[in-house]
KOLVEX-731713 format. One record per atom (N, C-alpha, C): residue number from 0; residue in one letter; atom name; y, z, x. Coordinates in pm, whole numbers, padded with zeros to 5 digits. Example, Ala and Ser with C-alpha at 12.3 -4.5 7.8 and 13.67 -1.06 7.14 Angstrom:
! residues 2
MARRO k r a yy zz xx
MARRO 0 A N -00569 00780 01319 $
MARRO 0 A CA -00450 00780 01230 $
MARRO 0 A C -00330 00780 01320 $
MARRO 1 S N -00225 00708 01285 $
MARRO 1 S CA -00106 00714 01367 $
MARRO 1 S C 00003 00787 01290 $
//
This chain:
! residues 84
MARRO k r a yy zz xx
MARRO 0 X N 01807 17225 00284 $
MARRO 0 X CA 01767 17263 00148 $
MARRO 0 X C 01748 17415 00142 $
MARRO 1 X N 01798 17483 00031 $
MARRO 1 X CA 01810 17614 00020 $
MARRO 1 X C 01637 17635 00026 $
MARRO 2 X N 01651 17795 00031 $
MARRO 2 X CA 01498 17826 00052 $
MARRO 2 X C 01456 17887 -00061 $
MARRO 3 X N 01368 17949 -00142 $
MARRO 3 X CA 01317 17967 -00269 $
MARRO 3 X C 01424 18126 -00288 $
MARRO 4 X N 01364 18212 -00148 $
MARRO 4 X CA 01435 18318 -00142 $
MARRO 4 X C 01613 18307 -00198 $
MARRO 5 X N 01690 18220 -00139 $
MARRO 5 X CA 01816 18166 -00106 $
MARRO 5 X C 01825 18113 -00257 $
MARRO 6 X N 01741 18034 -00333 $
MARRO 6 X CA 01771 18013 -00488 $
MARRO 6 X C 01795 18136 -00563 $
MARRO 7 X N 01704 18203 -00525 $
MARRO 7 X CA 01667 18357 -00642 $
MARRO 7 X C 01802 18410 -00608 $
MARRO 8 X N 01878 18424 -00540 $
MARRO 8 X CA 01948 18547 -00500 $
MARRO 8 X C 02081 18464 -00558 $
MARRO 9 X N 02103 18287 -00489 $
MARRO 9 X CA 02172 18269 -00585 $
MARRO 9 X C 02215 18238 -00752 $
MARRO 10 X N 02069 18256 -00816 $
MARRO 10 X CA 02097 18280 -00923 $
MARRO 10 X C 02144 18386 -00994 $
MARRO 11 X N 02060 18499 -00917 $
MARRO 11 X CA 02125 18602 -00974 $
MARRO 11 X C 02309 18626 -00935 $
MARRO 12 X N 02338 18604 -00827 $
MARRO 12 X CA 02482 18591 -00795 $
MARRO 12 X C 02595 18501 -00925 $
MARRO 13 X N 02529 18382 -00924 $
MARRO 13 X CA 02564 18296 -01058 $
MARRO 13 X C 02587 18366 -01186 $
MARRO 14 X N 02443 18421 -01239 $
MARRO 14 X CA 02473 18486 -01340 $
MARRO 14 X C 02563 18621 -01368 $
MARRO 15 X N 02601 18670 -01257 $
MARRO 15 X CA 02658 18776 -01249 $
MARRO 15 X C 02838 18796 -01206 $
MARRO 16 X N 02840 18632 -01164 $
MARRO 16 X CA 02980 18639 -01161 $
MARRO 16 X C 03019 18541 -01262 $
MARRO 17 X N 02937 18466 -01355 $
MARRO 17 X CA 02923 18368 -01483 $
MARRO 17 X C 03030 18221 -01389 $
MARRO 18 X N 02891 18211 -01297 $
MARRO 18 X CA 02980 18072 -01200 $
MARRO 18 X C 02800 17984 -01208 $
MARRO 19 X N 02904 17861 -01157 $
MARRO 19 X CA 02784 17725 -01170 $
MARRO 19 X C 02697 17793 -01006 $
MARRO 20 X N 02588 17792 -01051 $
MARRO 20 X CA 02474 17782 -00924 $
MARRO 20 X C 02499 17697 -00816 $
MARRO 21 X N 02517 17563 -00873 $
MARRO 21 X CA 02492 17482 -00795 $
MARRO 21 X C 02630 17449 -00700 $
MARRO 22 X N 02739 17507 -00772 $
MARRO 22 X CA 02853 17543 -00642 $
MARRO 22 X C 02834 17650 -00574 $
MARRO 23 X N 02734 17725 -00568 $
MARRO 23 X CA 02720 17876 -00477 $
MARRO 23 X C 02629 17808 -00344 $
MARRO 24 X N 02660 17851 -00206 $
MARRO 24 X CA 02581 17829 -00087 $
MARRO 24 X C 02564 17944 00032 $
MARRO 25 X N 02497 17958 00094 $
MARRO 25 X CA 02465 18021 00154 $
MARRO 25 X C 02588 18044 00243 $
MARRO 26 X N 02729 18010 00260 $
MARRO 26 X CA 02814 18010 00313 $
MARRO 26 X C 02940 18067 00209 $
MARRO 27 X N 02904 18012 00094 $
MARRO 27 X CA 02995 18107 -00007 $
MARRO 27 X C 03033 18246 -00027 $
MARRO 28 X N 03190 18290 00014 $
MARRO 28 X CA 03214 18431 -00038 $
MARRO 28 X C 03206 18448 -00159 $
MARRO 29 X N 03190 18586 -00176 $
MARRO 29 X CA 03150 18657 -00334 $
MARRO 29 X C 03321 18645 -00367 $
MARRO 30 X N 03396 18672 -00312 $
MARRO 30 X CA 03567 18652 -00320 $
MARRO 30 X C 03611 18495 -00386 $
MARRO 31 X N 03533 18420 -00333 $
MARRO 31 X CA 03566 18339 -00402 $
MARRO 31 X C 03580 18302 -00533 $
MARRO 32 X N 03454 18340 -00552 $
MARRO 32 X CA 03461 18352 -00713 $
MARRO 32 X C 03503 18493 -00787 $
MARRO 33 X N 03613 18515 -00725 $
MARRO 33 X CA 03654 18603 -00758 $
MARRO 33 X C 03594 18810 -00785 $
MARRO 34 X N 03468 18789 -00729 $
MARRO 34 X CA 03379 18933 -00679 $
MARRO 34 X C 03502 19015 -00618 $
MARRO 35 X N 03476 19165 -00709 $
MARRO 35 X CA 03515 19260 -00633 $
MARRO 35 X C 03341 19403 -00612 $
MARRO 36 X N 03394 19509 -00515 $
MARRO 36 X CA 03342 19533 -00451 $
MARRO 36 X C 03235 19621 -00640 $
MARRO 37 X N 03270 19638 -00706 $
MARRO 37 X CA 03188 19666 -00796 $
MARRO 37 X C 03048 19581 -00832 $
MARRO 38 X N 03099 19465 -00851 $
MARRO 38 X CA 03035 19345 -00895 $
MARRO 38 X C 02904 19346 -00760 $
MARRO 39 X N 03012 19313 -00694 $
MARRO 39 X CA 02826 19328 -00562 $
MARRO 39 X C 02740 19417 -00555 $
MARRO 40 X N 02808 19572 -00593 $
MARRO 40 X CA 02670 19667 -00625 $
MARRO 40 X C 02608 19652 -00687 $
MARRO 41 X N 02697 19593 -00833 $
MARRO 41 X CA 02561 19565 -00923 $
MARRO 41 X C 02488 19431 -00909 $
MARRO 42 X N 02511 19295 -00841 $
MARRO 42 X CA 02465 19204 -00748 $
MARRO 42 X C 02359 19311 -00657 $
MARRO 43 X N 02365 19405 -00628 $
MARRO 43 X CA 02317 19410 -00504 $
MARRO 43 X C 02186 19509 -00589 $
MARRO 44 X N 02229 19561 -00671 $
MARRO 44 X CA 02133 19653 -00748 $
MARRO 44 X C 02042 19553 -00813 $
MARRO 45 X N 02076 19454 -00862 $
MARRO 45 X CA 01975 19364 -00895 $
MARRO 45 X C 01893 19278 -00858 $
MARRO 46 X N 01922 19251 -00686 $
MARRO 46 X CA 01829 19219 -00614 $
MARRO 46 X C 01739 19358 -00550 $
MARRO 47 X N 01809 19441 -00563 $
MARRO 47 X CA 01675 19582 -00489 $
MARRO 47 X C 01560 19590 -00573 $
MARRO 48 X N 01602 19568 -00724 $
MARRO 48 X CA 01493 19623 -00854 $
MARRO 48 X C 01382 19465 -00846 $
MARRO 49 X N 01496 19338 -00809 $
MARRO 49 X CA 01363 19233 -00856 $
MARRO 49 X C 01274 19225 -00699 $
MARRO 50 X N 01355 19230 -00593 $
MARRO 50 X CA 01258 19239 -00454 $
MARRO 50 X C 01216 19353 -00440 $
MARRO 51 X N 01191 19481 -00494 $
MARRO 51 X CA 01142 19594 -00440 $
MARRO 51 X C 01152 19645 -00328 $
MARRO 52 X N 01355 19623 -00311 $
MARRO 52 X CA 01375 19697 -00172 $
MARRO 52 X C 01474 19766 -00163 $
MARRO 53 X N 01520 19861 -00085 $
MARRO 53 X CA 01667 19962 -00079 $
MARRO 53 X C 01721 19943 00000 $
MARRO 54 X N 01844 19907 -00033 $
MARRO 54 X CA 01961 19806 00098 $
MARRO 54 X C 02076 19949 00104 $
MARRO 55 X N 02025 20057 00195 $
MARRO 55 X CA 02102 20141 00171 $
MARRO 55 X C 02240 20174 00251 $
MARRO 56 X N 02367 20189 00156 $
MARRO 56 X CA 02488 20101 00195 $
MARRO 56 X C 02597 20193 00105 $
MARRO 57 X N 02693 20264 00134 $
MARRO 57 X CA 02819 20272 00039 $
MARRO 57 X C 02844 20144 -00039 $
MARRO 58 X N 02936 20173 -00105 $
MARRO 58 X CA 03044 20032 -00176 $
MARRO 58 X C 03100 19955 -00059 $
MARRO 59 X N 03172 20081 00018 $
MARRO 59 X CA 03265 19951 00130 $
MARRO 59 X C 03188 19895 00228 $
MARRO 60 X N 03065 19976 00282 $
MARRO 60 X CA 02963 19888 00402 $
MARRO 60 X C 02911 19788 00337 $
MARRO 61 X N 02908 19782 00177 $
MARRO 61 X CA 02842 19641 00107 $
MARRO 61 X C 02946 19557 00139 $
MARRO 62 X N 03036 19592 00107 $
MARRO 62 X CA 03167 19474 00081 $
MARRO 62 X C 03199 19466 00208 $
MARRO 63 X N 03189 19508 00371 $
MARRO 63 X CA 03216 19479 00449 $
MARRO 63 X C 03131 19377 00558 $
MARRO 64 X N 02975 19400 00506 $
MARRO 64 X CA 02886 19366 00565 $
MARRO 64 X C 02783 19242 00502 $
MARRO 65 X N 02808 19238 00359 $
MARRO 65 X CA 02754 19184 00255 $
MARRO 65 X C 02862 19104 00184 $
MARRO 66 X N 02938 18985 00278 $
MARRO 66 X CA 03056 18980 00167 $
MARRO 66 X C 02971 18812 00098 $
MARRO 67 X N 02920 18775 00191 $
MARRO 67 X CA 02862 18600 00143 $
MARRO 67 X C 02754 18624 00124 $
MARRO 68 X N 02703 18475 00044 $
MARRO 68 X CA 02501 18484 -00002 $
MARRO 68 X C 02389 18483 00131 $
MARRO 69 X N 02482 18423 00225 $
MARRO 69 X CA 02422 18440 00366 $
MARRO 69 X C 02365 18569 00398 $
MARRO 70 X N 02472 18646 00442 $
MARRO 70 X CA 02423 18765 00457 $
MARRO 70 X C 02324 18821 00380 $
MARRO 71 X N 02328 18798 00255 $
MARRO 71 X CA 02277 18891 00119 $
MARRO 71 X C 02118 18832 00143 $
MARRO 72 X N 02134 18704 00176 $
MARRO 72 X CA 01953 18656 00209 $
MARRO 72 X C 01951 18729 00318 $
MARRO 73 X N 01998 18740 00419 $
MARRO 73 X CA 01945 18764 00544 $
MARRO 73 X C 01900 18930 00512 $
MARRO 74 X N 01954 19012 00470 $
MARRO 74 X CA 01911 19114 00471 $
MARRO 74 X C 01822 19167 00375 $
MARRO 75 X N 01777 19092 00268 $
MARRO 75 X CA 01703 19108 00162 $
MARRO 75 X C 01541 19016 00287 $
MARRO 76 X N 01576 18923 00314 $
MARRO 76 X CA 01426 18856 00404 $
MARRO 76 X C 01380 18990 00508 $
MARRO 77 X N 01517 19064 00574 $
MARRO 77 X CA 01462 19149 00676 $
MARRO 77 X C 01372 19261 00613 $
MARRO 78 X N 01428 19286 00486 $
MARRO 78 X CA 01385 19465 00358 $
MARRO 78 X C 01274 19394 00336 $
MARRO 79 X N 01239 19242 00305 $
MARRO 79 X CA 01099 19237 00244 $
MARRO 79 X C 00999 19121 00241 $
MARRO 80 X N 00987 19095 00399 $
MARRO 80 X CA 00981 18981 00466 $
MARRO 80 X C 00817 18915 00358 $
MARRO 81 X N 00733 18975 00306 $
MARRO 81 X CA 00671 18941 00267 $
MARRO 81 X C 00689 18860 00136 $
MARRO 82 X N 00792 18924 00063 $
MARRO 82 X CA 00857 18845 -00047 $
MARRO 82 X C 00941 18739 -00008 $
MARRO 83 X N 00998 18707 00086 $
MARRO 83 X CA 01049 18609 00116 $
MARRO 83 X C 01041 18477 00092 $
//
């Protein structure tokens, strides 16, 4: 079962690529649903402003390092383990 953290992030992912939630998983590429490397900054800008953290990254180290929701939890739990 996803974790509360792992909901939030995929909602915002959902709303931002205008895809069903409940097909997004922690194993899902952002490619899949068709994400390019724009879309994840601003994905990625909108998890820094609601967790209060700075995932600091070019465009291509996002898109290289940050391509699934996996990752995107994992490094948002490490920036702000208390919000988690």
């Amino acid at each position: 079962m996803p974790t509360d953290l792992t909901q939030q992030v995929i909602q915002v992912i959902a709303t931002h690529l205008h895809a069903d939630a409940s097909k997004i998983t922690r194993e899902t590429r952002l490619e899949d649903f068709g994400a390019d490397s724009l879309q994840l900054v601003e994905i990625i800008m909108e998890l820094e402003e609601k967790f209060d953290i700075e995932i600091e990254m070019n465009a291509g180290e996002l898109w290289d390092s940050l391509r699934d929701v996996g990752s995107i939890v994992d490094r948002i739990s490490k920036l702000a383990p208390a919000k988690a």
